[in-house]
N, CA, C and O atoms as CSV, one atom per row, in Angstrom:
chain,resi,resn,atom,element,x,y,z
A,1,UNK,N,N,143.869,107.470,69.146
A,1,UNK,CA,C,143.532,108.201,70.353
A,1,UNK,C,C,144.457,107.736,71.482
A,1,UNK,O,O,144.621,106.626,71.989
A,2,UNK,N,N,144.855,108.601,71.650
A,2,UNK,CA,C,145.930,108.347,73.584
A,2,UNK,C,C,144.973,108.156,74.609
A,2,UNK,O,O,143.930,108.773,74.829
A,3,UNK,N,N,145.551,107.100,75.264
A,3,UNK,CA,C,144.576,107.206,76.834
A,3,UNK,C,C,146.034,106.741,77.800
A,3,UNK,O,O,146.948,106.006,77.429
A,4,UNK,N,N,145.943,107.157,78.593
A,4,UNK,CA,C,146.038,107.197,79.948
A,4,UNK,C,C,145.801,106.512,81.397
A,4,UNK,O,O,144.849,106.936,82.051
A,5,UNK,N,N,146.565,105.532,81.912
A,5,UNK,CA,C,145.861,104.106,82.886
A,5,UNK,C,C,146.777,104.184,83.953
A,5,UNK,O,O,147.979,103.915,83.949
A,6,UNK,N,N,145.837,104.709,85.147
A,6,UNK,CA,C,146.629,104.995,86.732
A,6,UNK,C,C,146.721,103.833,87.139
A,6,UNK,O,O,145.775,103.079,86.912
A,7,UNK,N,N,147.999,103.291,87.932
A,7,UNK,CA,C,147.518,102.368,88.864
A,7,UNK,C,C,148.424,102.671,90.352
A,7,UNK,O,O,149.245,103.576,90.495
A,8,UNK,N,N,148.073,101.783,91.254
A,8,UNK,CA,C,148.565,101.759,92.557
A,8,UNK,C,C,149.539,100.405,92.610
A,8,UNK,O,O,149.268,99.246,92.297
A,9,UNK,N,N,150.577,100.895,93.042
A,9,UNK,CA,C,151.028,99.601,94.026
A,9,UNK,C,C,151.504,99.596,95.247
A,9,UNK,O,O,151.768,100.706,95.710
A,10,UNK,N,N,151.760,98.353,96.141
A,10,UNK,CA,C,151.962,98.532,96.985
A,10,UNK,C,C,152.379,97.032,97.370
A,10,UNK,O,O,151.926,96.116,96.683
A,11,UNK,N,N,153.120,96.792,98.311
A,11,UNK,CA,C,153.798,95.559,98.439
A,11,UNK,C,C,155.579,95.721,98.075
A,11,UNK,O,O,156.207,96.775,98.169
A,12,UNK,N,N,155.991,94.741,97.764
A,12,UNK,CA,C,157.553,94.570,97.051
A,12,UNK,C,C,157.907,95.082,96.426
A,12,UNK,O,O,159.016,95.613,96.491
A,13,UNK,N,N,156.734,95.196,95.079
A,13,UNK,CA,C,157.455,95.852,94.116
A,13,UNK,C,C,157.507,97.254,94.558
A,13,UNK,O,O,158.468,97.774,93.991
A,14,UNK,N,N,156.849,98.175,95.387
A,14,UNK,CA,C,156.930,99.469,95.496
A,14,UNK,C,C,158.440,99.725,96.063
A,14,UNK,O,O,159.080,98.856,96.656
A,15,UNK,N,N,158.900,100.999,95.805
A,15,UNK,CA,C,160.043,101.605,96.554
A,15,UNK,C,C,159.766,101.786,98.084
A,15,UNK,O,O,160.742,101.648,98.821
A,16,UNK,N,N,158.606,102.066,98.629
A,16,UNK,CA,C,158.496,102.646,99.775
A,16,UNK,C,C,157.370,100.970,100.048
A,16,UNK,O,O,156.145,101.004,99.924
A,17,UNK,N,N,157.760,100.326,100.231
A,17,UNK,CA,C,157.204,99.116,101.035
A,17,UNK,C,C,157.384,99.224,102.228
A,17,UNK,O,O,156.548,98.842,103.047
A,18,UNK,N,N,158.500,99.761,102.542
A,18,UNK,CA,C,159.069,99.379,103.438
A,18,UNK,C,C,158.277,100.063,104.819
A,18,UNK,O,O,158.324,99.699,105.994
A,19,UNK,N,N,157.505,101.249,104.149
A,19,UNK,CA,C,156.933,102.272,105.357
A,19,UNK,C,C,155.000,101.478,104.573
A,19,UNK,O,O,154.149,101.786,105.408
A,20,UNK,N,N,154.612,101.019,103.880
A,20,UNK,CA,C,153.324,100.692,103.942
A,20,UNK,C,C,153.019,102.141,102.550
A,20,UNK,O,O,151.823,102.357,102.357
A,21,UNK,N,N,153.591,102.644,102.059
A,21,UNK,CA,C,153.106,103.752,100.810
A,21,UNK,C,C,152.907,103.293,99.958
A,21,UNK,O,O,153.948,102.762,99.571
A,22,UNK,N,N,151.827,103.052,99.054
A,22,UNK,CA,C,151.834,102.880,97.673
A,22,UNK,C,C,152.618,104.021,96.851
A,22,UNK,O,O,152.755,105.200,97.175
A,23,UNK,N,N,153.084,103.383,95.734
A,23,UNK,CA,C,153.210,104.027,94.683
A,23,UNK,C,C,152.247,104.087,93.780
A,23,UNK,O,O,151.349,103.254,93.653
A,24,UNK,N,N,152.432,105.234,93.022
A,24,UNK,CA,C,150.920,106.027,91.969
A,24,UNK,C,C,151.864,105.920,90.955
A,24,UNK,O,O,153.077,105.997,91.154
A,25,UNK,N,N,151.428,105.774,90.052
A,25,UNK,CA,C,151.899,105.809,88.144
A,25,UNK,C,C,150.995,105.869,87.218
A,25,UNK,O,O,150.015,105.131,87.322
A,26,UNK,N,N,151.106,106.674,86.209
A,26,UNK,CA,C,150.556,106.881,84.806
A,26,UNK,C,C,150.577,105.469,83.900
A,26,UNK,O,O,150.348,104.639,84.780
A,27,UNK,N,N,150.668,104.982,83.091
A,27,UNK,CA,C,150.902,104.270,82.254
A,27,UNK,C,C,150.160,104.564,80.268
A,27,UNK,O,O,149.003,104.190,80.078
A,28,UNK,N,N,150.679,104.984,79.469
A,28,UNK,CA,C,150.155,105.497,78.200
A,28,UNK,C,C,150.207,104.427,77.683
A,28,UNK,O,O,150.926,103.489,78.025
A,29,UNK,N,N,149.106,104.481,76.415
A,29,UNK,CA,C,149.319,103.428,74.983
A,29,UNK,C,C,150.036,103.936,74.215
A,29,UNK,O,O,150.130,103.052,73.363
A,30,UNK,N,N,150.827,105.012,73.774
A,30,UNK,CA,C,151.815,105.355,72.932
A,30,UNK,C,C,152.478,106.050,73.269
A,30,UNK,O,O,152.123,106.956,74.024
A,31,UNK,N,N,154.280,105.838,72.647
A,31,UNK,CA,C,155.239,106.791,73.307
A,31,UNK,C,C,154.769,107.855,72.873
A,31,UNK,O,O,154.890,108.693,73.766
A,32,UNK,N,N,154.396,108.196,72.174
A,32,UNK,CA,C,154.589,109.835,71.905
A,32,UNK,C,C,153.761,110.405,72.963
A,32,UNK,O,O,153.916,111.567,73.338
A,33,UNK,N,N,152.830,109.566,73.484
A,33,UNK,CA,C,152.132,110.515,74.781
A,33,UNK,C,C,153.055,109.958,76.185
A,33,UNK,O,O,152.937,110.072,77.405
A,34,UNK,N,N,153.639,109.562,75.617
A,34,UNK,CA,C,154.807,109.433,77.300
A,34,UNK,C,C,155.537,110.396,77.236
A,34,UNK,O,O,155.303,111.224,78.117
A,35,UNK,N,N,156.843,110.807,76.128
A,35,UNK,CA,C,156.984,111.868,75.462
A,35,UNK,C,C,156.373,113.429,75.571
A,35,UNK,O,O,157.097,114.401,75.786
A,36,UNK,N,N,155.321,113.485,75.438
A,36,UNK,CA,C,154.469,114.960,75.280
A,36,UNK,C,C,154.132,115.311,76.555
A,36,UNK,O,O,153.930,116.483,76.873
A,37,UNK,N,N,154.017,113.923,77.694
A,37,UNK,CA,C,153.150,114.446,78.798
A,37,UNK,C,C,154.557,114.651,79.876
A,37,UNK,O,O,154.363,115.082,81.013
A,38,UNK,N,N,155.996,114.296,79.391
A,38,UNK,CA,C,156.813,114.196,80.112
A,38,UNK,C,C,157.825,115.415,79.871
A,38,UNK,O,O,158.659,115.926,80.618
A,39,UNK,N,N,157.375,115.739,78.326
A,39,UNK,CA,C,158.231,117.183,78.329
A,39,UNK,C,C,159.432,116.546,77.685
A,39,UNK,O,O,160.407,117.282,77.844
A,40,UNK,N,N,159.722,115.466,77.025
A,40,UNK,CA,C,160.846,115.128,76.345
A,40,UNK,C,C,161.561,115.444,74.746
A,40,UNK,O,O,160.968,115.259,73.684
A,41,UNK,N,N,162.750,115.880,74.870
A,41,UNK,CA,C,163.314,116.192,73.484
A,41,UNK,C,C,163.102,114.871,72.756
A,41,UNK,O,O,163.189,113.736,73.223
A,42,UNK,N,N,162.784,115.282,71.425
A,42,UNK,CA,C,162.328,113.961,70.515
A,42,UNK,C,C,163.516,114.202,69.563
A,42,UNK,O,O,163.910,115.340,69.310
A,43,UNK,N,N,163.969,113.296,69.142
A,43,UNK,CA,C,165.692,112.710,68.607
A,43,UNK,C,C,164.952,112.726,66.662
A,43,UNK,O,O,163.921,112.272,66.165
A,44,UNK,N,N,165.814,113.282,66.256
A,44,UNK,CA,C,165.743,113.698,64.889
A,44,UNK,C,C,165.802,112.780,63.717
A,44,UNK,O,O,165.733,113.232,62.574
């Protein structure tokens, strides 16, 4: 079964620290649902 794990950051590691924005991200347990949910050509 695929699942799916949001998180927030915010601080340094974000790109936009600099203005106080978190960043939002997905995170999957298997490529193939990184893959499927991203719309990627899969290599033969």
């Amino acid at each position: 079964m695929s699942r799916q794990y949001s998180f927030m950051t915010i601080g340094p590691v974000s790109p936009l620290s600099f203005s106080g924005t978190p960043l939002f991200f997905n995170a999957f347990n298997t490529p193939d649902a990184f893959i499927k949910a991203n719309d990627l050509p899969v290599k033969e």
